[in-house]
N, C-alpha and C positions, 0 to 999 in steps of 0.2 A: 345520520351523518352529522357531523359536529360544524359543518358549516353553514349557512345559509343557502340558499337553491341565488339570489340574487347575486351575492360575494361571490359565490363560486359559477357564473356565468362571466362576472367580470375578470376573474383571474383569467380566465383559459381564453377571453378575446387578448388578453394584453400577453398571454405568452403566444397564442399561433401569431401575434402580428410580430413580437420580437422575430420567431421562427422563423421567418421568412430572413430578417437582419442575418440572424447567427448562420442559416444554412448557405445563404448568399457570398458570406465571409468564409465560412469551410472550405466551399469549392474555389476560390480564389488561391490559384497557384502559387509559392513561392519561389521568389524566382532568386533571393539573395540568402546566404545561411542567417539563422539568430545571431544578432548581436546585444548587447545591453546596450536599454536607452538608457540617457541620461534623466536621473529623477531629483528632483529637487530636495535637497537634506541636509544636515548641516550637524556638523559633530562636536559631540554636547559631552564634557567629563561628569565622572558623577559628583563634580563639587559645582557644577555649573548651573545658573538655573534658568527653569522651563519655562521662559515666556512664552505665550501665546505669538504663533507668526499672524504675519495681520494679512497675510495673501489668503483668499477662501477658493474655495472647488469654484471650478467655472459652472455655469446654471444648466447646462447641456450635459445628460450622464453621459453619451454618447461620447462625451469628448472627456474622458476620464481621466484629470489631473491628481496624483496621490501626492498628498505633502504632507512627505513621511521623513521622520530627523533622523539618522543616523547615530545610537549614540553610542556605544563602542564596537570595536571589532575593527576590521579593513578589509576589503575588496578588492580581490585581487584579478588583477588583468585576464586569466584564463580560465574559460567555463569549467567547470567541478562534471562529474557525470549526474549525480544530484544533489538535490534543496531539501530539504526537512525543516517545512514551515508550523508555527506555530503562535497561538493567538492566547496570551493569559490577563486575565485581572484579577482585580484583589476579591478576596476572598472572604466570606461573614465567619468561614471558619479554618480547616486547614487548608493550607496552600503547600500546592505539588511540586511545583513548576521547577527548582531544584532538582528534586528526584527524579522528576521528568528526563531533564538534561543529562544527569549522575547514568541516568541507567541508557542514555543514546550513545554515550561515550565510552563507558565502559562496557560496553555491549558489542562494538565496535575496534575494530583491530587499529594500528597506527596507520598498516599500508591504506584500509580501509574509509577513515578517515581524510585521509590526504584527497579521495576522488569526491570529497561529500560537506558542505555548509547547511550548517542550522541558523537560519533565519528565526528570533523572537519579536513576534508587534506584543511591546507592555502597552495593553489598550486601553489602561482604566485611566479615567478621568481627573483624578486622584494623583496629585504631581507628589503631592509626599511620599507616595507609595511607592511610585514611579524612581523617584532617587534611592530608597531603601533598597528594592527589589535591585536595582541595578547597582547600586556597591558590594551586593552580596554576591552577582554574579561575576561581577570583575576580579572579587575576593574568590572566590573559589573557582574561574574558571579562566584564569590570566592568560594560561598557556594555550587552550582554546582560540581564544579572543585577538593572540599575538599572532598565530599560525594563519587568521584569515577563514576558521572554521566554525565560527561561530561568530553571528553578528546580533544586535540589541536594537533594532527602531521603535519609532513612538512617531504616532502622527497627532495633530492639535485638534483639540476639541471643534475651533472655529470650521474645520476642513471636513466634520459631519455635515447629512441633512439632518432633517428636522425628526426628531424622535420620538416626540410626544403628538398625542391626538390623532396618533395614527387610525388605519382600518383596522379593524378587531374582528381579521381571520379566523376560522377555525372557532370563536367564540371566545378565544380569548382574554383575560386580562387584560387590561392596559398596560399592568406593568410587564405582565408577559412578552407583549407585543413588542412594548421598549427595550427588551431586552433582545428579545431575536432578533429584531430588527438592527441594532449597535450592532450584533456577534457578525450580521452577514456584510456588514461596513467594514468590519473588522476586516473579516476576511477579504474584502475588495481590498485594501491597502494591501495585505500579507501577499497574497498571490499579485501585486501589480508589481510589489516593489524585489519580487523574486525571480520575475520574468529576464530572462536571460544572465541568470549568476550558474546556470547547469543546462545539461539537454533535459532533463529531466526533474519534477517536482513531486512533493508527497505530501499530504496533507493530516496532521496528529493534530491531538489535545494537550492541555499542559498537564496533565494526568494520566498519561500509560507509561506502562514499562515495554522495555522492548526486547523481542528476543536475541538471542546469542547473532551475533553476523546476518542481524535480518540486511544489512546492507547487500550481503553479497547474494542474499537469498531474492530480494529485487534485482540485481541484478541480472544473475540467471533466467528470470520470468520475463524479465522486459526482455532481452537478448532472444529466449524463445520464440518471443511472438515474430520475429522475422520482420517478412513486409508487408503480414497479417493489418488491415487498418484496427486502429483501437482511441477510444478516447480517454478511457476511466480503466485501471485496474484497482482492483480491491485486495488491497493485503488484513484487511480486517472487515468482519460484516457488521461492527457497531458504527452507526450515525455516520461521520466524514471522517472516521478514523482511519488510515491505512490509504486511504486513497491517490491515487499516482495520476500523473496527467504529462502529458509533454510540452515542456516550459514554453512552445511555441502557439499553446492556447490559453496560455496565464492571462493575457490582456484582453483576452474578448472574454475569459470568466472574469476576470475585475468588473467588464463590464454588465458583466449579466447577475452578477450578484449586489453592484450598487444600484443598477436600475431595478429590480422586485423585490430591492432590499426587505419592503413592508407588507410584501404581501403570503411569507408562507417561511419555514422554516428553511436553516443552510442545508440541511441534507436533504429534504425537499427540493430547492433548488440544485443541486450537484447533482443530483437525478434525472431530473429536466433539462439539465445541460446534456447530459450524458445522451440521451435521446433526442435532443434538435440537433447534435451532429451526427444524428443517423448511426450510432452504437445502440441497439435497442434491445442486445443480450448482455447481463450481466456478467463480467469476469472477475473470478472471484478466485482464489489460490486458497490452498488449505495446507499446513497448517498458520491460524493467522500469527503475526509475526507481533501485533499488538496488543497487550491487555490493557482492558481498562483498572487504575488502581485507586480511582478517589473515591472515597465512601457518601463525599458530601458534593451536592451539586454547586457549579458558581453563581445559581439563581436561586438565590435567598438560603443559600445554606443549604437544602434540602435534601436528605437522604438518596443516594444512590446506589445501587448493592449493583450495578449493571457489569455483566463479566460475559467473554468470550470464550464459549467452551470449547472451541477450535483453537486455541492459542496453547501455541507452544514452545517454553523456553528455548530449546534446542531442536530448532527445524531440521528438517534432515536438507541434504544437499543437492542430492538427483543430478547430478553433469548429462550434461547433453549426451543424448542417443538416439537411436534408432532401436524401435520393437516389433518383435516379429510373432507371428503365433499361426499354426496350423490349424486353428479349432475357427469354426464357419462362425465371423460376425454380423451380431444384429444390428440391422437396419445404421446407424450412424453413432454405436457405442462403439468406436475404434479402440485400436490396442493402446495407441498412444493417451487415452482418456487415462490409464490405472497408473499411468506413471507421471502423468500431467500434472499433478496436486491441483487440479480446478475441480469442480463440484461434481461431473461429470464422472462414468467408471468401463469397463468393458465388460461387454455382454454374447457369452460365446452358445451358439446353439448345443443343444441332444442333436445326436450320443456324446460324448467326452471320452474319448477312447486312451486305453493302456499305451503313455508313449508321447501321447499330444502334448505340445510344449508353449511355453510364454517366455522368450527372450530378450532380454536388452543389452541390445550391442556399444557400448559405451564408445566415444568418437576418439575418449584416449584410455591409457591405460589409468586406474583407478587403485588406490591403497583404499580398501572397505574397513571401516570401524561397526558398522551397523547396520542391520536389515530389518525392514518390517514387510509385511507381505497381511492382508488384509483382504478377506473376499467374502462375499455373499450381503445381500441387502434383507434387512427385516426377519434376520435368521431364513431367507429362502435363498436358490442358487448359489449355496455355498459347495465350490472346492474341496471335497471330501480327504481326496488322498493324494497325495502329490508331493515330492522331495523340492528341497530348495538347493537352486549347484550356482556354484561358481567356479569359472573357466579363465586359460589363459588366453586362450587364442577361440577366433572365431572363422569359419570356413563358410565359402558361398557354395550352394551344392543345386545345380541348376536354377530352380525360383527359389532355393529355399537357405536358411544358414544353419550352422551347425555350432552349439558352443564345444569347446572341446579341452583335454588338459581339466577335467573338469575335480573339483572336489567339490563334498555335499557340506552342506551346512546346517540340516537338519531337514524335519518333515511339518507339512502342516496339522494342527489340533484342532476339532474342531473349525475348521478352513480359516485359521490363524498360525500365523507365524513370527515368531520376535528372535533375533540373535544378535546381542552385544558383545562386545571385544573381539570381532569376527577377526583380527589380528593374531589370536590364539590359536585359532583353528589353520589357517593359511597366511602367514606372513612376505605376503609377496603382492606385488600389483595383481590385479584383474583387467581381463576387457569385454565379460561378460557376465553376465547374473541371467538364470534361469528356471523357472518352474515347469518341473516335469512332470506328467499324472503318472500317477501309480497303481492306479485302476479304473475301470470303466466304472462308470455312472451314466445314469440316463435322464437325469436333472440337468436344465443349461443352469451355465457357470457367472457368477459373476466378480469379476476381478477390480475391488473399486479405488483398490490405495495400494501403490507401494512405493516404499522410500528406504534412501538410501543413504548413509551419513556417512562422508571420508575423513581421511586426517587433515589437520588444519594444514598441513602442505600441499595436498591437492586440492584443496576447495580455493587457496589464495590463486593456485592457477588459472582459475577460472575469471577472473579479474582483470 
């Protein structure tokens, strides 16, 4: 182990005693909806300059003051559905942060934007840098900035703790340590000063690109989970990439990351939180919606090749439904796991008989551009032989549904299936998608991906 046996009895007394803090706070009802506090800030043009405020953090983390400037953008009086925060500094070599932005907006529809603000903390210390970076973003991102969808903060150096001489976790550098430690400061400003601008928050690097309407594709997933509790969803499995929180625990993560700011890394931390409010399964959505695209790290330059091989430009859409299947499930791999996009699949017992079906009952009528259909794990319980149909109409027929109106859209190979421009085949709404076996087998089946892409008119319905 990379840490000490002493270091690491101290970290886990000073997180079970937070534990008790944070779980104390979880259970504490709310009884008024989110509103935005008021935060101390002050807007700054990019011809203006960056003196130091001479106010500093109060000495109590617990009582967590962020003073953070405002420097361009506007805030507007009515919550957004969400925040897209982000933390950049200067860089020893190429900087993203641009691209970054380039590919959230342009990734992103107009209607889609309108429900959505990008928070940026420029958190280098480096005021020169700080006025450069922000006239180029003023310069290329005017329209943004006017609309209220895009905002620029900077908090002052004096409003850090102490960075140097820290503990040296894990074994560490010093300047390691200085550095993890600043990024999780970082992020305590970013998430305190994003707290109630949306119901909801997400957490990116100034280095990924993002996929096609991964907006809507959150919010499909958040909409999913119902009144399911959650604390952390994962749109991406690298580091704090992708990660989604409810803008209404932004302030007790501000303060849970200024208070261990020094003791372990931010995604270490986000982990830890994830688990003291009693979320102790990962949720993870596939395909991830972010890639990472910097080749150089922002600590000392250093080589990064780190990429998401679950990332995919153009997610499919999946609209809410309901799935049905006659084939005997095991133990807690329900039907809904194969159409879920989480990590999880369906797992259907022997025999698999001539006839047995896999239905998704769509809640509205659907215009299909795409099907994927994906089963078997580790080349075993794979789906031998089976048609792919889609139906107009679906019938309740005592327990059971029936798709019906049906045309085929092909067969699976090898227990895969892929059909693009399904608008070719059937140009007409659907209200159901089905797999039907086409022969007995005596191997269980396992069904662990399917996805479904519509036209951009029916996915903005979803909205």
């Amino acid at each position: 182990m990379r840490c000490h046996f002493k270091t690491t009895i101290q970290m886990v007394v000073s997180l079970v005693l937070f534990a008790s803090v944070i779980i104390f706070i979880s259970r504490t009802p709310h009884t008024e909806p989110m509103k935005p506090r008021p935060i101390q800030y002050r807007v700054i043009s990019a011809n203006s300059s960056l003196e130091p405020c001479s106010q500093g953090t109060n000495n109590n983390p617990l009582y967590f003051n962020s003073l953070v400037h405002l420097l361009a953008g506007t805030i507007l009086g009515e919550q957004r559905f969400l925040t897209v925060g982000l933390s950049s500094v200067k860089r020893k070599k190429e900087n993203y942060l641009l691209k970054t932005l380039t590919s959230i907006f342009t990734q992103s529809s107009e209607e889609e934007l309108s429900q959505m603000v990008v928070v940026v903390l420029l958190a280098d210390f480096d005021l020169v840098w700080v006025q450069e970076t922000l006239r180029n973003i003023e310069k290329q991102f005017s329209i943004r900035l006017n609309k209220g969808q895009l905002l620029v903060i900077h908090a002052d150096k004096e409003a850090y703790p102490q960075l140097s001489g820290l503990k040296r976790n894990f074994n560490d550098a010093p300047d390691r340590v200085t550095f993890r430690s600043k990024q999780n400061v970082d992020y305590a400003f970013l998430v305190d000063f994003s707290a109630g601008l949306s119901e909801y928050y997400i957490m990116l690097e100034d280095d990924v690109s993002c996929s096609k309407g991964f907006f809507t594709s959150i919010h499909v997933h958040i909409t999913s989970q119902g009144s399911t509790p959650w604390v952390t969803l994962e749109f991406s499995k690298l580091g704090y990439i992708g990660k989604a929180y409810h803008s209404s625990d932004l302030r007790r993560l501000a303060q849970f990351l200024f208070l261990f700011y020094q003791e372990m890394p931010c995604d270490f931390l986000l982990s830890h939180f994830r688990t003291l409010l009693m979320q102790d399964k990962t949720i993870r959505f596939r395909p991830s919606l972010f890639q990472h695209m910097g080749s150089y790290s922002s600590f000392q330059g250093t080589h990064n090749g780190l990429k998401d091989e679950d990332f995919q430009q153009d997610p499919a859409d999946n609209p809410p439904a309901d799935i049905f299947t006659d084939i005997d499930v095991f133990e807690k791999h329900n039907p809904e796991e194969a159409y879920g996009q989480g990590m999880d699949y369906f797992w259907g017992k022997a025999p698999i008989i001539k006839g047995n079906y896999f239905l998704i009952s769509f809640h509205k009528t659907v215009a299909l551009s795409r099907v994927l259909v994906q089963t078997g794990l580790d080349r075993k319980d794979i789906l031998m032989s089976a048609d792919v149909e889609v139906g107009e109409n679906v019938l309740r027929i005592g327990s059971g549904v029936e798709c019906t109106g049906t045309h085929v859209l092909g067969s699976l190979k090898e227990g895969q299936f892929e059909q693009a421009n399904v608008e070719q085949i059937i140009n007409k709404p659907v209200l159901c998608l089905q797999i039907r076996v086409t022969s007995e087998q005596s191997n269980w089946v396992i069904i662990r991906n399917i996805q479904v892409w519509t036209s951009k008119e029916t996915t903005q319905k979803l909205l």
